[in-house]
C-alpha positions in Angstrom: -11.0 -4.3 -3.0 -12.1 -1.1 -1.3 -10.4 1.0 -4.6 -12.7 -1.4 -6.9 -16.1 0.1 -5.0 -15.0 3.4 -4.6 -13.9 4.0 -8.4 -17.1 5.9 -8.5 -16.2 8.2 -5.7 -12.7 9.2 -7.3 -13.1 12.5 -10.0 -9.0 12.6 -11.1 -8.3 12.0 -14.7 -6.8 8.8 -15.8 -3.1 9.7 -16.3 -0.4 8.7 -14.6 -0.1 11.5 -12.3 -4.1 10.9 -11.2 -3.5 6.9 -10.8 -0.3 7.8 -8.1 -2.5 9.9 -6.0 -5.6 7.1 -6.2 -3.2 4.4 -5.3 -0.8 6.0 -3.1 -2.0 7.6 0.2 1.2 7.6 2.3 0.3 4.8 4.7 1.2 1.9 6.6 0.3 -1.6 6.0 0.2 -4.1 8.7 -0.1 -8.1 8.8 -3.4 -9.5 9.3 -2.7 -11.2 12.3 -1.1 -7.6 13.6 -4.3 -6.3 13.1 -6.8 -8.8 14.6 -4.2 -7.9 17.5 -5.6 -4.2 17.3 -8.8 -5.2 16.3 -9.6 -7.3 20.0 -7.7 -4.5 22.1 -10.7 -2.5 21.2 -13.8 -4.8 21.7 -13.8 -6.1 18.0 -15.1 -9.9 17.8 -12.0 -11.6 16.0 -10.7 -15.5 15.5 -8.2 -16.9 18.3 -5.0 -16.6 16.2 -1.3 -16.8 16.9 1.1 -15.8 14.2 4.2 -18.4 13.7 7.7 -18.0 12.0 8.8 -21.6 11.9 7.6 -24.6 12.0 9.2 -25.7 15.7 6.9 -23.6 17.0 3.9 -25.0 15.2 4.1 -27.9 17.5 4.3 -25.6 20.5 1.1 -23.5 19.7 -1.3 -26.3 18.7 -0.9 -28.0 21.8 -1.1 -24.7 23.8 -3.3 -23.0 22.6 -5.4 -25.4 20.0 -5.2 -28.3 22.0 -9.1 -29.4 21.1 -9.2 -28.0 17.6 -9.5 -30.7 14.9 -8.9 -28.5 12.0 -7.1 -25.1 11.8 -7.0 -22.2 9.2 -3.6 -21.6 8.3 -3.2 -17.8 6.4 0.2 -17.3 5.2 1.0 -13.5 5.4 2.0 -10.9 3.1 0.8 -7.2 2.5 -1.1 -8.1 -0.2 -4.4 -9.3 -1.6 -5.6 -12.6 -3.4 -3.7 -14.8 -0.9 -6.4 -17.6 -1.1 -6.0 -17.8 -4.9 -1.9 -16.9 -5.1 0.5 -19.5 -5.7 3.7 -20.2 -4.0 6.8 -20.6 -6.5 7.3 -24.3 -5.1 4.3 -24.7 -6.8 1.8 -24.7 -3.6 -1.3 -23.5 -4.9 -3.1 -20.7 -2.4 -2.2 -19.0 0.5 -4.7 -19.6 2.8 -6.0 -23.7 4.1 -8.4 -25.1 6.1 -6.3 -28.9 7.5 -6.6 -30.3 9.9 -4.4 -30.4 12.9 -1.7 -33.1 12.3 -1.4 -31.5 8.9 -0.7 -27.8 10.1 3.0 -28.5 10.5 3.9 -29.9 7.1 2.0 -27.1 5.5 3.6 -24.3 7.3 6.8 -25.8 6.3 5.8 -25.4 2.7 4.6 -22.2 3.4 7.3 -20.5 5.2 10.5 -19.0 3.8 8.8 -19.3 0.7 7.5 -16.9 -2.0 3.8 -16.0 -2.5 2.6 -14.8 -6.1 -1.0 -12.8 -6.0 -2.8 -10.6 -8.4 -1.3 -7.9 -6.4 2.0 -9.0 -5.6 3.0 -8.7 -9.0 5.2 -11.6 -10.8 7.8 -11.3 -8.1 5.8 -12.3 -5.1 6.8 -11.5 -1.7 8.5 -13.9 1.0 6.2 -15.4 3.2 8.1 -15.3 7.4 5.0 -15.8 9.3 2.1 -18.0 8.8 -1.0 -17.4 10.6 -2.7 -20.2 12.9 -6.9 -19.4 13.3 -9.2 -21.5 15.1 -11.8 -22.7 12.5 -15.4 -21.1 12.7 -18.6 -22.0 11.8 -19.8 -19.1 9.6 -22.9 -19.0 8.5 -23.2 -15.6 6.6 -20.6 -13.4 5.2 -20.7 -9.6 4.6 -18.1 -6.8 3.4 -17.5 -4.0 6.0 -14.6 -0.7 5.2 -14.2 2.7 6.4 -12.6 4.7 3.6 -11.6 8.4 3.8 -14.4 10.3 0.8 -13.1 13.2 -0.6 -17.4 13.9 -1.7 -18.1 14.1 2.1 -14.1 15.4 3.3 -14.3 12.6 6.6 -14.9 9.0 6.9 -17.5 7.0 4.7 -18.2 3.2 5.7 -19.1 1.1 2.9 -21.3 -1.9 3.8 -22.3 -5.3 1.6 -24.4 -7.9 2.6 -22.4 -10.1 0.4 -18.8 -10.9 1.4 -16.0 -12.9 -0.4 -13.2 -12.5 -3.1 -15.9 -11.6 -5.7 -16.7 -8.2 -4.2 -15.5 -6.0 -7.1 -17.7 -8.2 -9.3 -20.6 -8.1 -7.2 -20.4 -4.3 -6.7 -20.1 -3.6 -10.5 -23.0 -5.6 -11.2 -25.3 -5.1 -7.9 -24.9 -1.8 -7.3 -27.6 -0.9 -5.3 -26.2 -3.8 -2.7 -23.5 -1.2 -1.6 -24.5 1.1 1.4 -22.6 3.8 2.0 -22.8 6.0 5.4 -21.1 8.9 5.4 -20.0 10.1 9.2 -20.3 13.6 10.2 -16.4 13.3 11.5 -17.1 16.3 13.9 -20.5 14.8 15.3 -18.7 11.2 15.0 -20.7 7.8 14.8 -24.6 8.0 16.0 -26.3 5.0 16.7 -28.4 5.8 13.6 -24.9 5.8 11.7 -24.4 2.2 13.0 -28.1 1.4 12.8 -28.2 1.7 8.7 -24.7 -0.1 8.3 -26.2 -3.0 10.3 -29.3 -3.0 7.7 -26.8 -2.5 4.9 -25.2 -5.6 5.9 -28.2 -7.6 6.5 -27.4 -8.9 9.7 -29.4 -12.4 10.2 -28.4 -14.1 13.7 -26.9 -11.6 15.4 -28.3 -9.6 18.2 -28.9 -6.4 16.3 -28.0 -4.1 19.1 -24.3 -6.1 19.8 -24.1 -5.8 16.0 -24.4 -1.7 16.2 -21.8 -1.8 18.8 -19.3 -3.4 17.0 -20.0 -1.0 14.3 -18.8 1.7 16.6 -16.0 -0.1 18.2 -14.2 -0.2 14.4 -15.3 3.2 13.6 -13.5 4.4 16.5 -10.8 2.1 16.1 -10.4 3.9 12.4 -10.3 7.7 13.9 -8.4 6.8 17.3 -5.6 5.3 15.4 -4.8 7.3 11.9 -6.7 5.0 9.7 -6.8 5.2 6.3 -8.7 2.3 5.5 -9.8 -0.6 7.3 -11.2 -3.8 5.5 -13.0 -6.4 6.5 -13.7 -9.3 4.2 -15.5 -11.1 5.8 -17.2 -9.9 8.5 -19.2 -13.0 9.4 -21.7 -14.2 11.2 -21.0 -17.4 13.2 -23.0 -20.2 13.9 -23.5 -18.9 17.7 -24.8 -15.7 16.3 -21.4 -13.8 16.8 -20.8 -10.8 14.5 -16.9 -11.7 13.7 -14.2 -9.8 12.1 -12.7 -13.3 9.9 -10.5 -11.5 8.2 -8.9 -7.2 7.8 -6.7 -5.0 5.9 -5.6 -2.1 7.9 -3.5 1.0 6.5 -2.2 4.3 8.9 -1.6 7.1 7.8 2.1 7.7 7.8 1.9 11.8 8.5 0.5 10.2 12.0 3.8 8.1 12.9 4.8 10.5 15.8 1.6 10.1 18.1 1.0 6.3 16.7 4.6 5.3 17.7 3.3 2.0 18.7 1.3 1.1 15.7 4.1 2.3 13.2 7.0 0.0 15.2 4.9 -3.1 13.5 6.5 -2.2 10.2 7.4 -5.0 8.0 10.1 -3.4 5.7 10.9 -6.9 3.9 7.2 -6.5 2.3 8.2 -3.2 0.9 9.5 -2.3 -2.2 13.3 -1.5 -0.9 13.5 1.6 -2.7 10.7 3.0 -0.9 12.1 1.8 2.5 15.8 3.5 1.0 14.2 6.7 0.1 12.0 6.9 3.4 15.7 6.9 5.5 16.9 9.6 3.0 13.7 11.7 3.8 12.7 11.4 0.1 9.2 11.2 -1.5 9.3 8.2 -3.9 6.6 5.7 -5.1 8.3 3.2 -7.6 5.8 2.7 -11.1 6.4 0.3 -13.5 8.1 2.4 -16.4 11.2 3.0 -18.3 12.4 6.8 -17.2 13.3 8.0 -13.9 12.3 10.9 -12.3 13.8 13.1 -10.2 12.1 16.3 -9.4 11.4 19.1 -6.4 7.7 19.6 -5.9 4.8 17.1 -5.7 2.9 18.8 -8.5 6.4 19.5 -10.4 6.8 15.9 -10.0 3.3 15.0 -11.3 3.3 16.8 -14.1 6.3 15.5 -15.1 5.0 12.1 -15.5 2.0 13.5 -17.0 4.2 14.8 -20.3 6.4 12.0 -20.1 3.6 9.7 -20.8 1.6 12.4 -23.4 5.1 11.7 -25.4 4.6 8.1 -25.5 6.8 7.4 -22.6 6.6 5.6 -19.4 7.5 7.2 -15.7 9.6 4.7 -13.5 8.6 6.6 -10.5 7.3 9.1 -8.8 10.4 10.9 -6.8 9.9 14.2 -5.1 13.4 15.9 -3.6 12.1 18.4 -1.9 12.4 22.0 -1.7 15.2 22.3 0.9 17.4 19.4 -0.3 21.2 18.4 0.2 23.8 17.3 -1.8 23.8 14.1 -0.3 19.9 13.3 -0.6 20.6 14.0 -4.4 23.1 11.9 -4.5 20.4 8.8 -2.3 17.9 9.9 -5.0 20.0 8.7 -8.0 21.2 5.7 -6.5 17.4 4.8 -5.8 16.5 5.3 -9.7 19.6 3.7 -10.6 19.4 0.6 -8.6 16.3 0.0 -10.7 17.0 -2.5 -13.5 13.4 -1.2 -15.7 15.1 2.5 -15.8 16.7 3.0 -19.4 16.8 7.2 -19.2 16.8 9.5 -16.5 15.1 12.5 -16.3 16.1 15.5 -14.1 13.6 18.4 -13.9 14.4 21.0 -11.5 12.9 24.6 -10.7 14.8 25.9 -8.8 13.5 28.4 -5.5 14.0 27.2 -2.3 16.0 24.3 -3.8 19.3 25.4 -5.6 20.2 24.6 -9.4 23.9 24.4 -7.9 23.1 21.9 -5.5 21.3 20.1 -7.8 24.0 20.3 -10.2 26.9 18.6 -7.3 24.6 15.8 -6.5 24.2 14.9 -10.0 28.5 15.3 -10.2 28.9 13.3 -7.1 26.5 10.8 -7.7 27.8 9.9 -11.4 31.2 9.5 -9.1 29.9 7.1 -6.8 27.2 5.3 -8.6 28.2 4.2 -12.4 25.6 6.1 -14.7 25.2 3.6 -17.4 22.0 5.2 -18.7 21.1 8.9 -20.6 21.0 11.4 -18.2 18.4 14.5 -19.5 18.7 17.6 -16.9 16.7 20.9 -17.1 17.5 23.5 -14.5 15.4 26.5 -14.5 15.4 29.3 -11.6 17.6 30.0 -8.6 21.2 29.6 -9.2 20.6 27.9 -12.5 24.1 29.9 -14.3 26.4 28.2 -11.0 24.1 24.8 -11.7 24.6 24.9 -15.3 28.4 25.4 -15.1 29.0 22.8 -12.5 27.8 20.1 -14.9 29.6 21.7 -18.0 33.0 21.6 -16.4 32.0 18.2 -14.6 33.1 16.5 -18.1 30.0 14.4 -17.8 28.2 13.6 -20.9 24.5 14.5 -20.2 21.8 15.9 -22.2 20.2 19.2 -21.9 17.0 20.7 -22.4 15.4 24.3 -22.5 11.8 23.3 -20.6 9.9 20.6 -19.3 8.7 19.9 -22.8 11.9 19.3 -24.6 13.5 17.5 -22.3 10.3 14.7 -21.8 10.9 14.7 -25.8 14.8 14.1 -25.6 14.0 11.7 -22.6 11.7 9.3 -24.6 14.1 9.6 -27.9 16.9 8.3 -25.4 15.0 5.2 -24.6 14.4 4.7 -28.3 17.7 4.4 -29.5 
C-alpha cells in the first residue's frame, strides 16, 4: 500500500532495472501477529492476539485466553497483502473473519494447511500454517499510519491519512491533499511537534491527543531502534474507549542489519519465500526472481541492471535479477545456474561477465561443472569480457558444450531474445 502513496516520491525510470530497486529493498518480512509481538514490547496499543498452527489448539486458547469473548477475528497469515479479499483454493472466500466463538474452530480448520490467493500473492498463493486469534474491538474511526525511508529527505518520512481501509491507494490518488507527510530530521529524531502534526494528519477524534503523540513516538522509535524499512499500519484505529490501536501492521527489516537484530531476523518464515531466493541467500548470492523468460547471471549490481535493461529494449523479458559477485567461486557459479535452471518460465540463459576482481576462468568452470551436474535443456548465451577472458574462453571451447557466444552486452541480449524465439 505504502508503494501506491509514495509513487510520487520515487524519480527512477520505468524499466525493469528501476521497478527492481522500487520493489526490492533487501528486507525482512514478518507475520502480523510477529509484529503486534514487537509492536506491545515497546508501548504500542495492539489487539490481545495469540497465533495458532492447528486447530487442537484452538480449543485451548479460546478458553484460556478468550474465555468471555463472543466473537473473535480470525486473520489467516501470509507475507502478503489483500488477505481480507483473497481466496483460499478450497474455495473459502477471504482471509480474514469476524465469527463468533464456537465457530473459530471449524474455520481455522479450513484455513490452515491451506493455500491463500491475493492480489499480491500471485496465482500460486502461499500456504497458510498459522491463523491468527484477535479479540474483537469496537472501532470507531480508522486511519492509515507508515514510516517509509524518502530518498527527497535521505531519513525517515511518516505518511499519515485520516482515512484507513483497503481503499487507500484509491483514496490517495484521488484525495491527495488527505496525505500528510512528516519528514524526521533522523539526526534530531522525533519532536513532539513531529508527532503533534501526524496526530492532526490523522484527525484523531476520541483519543486523548497527548497519549496519541506518544504513541506516535513509541512506533517512530520502534522503526529506527530496530532496522526498519517500513512499518504499516492499516488501520490504526480508534476504539470505542478512546484507545489509539494498532488493528493491524506490516513490518520489513532491513537485511544489511541481521547481525545486531539477531533476534528479530530468527522470526524468518522461509516457507513464504520464494525458494530460490531462500537457495541463493545460503549460496551468498544476490537474486530477486521476476516474472520473465531469460535468466541472468551477472557480477555487479549495475552490470546486472543493465542487463535487464537491454534485454527488455530487445523485446525480451528478464527472469531475474542475479548478481554473483565480484569475488565468486566455482561452486556459487555452479548454485547460481541451478537457481535459474530450477525455474520452469526460464527458456534462454544469459551469461554476462566482466571480468576484474571476478575471473573469466572461473566463470568459464562453473558454467562446465554446472552443465555436468544440472541438465542444461535450454540456450546458453555467454559473453566474457576482461580478466582472464583467453583461459575463460578456452575452457568452454574444449568443454564440448554447445553454447552461444557473443562479442558485447548488445549482441548477446540480441542472440538471447532470438533463442527464445525459435
Amino acid at each position: 500500500m505504502v508503494r501506491g502513496l509514495l509513487k510520487h516520491l520515487t524519480c527512477r525510470s520505468l524499466s525493469i532495472a528501476g521497478k527492481w530497486q522500487q520493489q526490492q529493498l533487501r528486507r525482512l518480512n514478518i507475520h502480523e501477529y510477529q509484529g503486534a509481538e514487537l509492536m506491545s514490547k515497546y508501548g504500542i496499543n495492539v489487539p490481545k492476539g495469540v497465533a495458532v498452527g492447528s486447530v487442537d489448539e484452538v480449543k485451548k486458547v479460546i478458553e484460556s485466553v478468550f474465555p468471555n469473548q463472543s466473537e473473535l477475528v480470525v486473520k489467516s497469515q501470509v507475507l502478503a497483502g489483500g488477505r481480507g479479499l483473497g481466496t483460499f483454493k478450497n474455495g473459502l472466500k477471504g482471509g480474514v473473519h469476524i465469527v463468533k466463538a464456537d465457530q473459530v474452530e471449524e474455520l481455522a480448520g479450513k484455513m490452515l494447511g491451506q493455500i491463500l490467493v491475493t492480489k499480491q500473492t500471485g496465482a500460486e498463493g502461499k500456504i497458510v500454517s498459522k491463523v491468527y486469534l484477535c479479540e474483537k474491538l469496537s472501532l470507531v474511526n480508522e486511519m492509515y499510519f507508515a514510516i517509509t525511508l524518502d530518498r527527497k529527505s535521505s531519513g525517515p518520512l511518516i505518511i499519515a491519512c485520516a482515512k484507513g481501509g483497503t481503499s487507500i491507494e484509491d483514496l490517495a490518488e484521488k484525495f491527495p491533499d488527505m496525505i500528510v507527510k512528516v519528514p524526521i530530521d533522523v539526526f534530531k529524531g522525533i519532536t513532539d511537534e513531529d508527532a503533534a502534526k501526524v496526530v492532526d494528519g490523522l484527525a484523531v477524534k476520541g483519543a486523548d491527543r497527548n497519549s496519541s503523540i506518544e504513541q506516535v513516538k513509541k512506533l517512530y522509535n520502534l522503526f529506527c531502534e530496530t532496522d526498519c524499512t517500513l512499518l504499516e499500519i492499516n488501520p490504526l484505529a480508534e476504539t470505542a474507549d478512546n484507545q489509539l490501536v494498532a488493528a493491524d501492521a506490516k513490518l520489513n527489516f532491513d537485511d544489511n542489519a541481521a547481525f545486531r537484530q539477531k533476534e528479530i531476523f530468527a522470526l524468518r518464515d522461509p516457507t513464504q519465500e520464494d525458494p530460490r531466493e531462500v537457495a541463493a541467500a545460503k549460496a551468498d548470492l544476490n537474486y530477486i526472481g521476476l516474472d520473465g523468460e531469460i535468466g541472468c547471471m551477472v557480477n555487479g549490481a549495475g552490470l546486472a541492471m543493465s542487463t535487464m535493461d537491454i534485454i527488455k529494449l530487445h523485446g525480451g523479458t528478464p527472469a531475474n535479477f542475479l548478481d554473483v559477485g565480484g569475488n565468486a567461486s566455482e561452486g556459487q557459479v555452479v548454485e547460481a545456474f541451478k537457481i535459474l535452471t530450477s525455474d520452469d518460465k526460464v527458456k534462454a540463459i544469459l551469461v554476462n561477465i566482466f571480468g576484474g576482481i571476478m575471473k573469466c576462468d572461473v566463470i568459464a568452470s562453473g558454467i562446465v561443472n554446472a552443465a555436468k551436474q544440472v541438465q542444461l535443456k535450454v540456450p546458453v548465451i555467454v559473453r566474457l569480457e576482461g580478466t582472464n577472458v583467453d583461459q575463460g574462453k578456452r575452457i568452454l571451447k574444449e568443454s564440448g558444450m554447445t553454447l552461444i557466444t557473443a562479442e558485447d552486452l548488445d549482441d548477446a541480449a540480441k542472440k538471447a531474445v532470438e533463442a527464445i524465439s525459435k
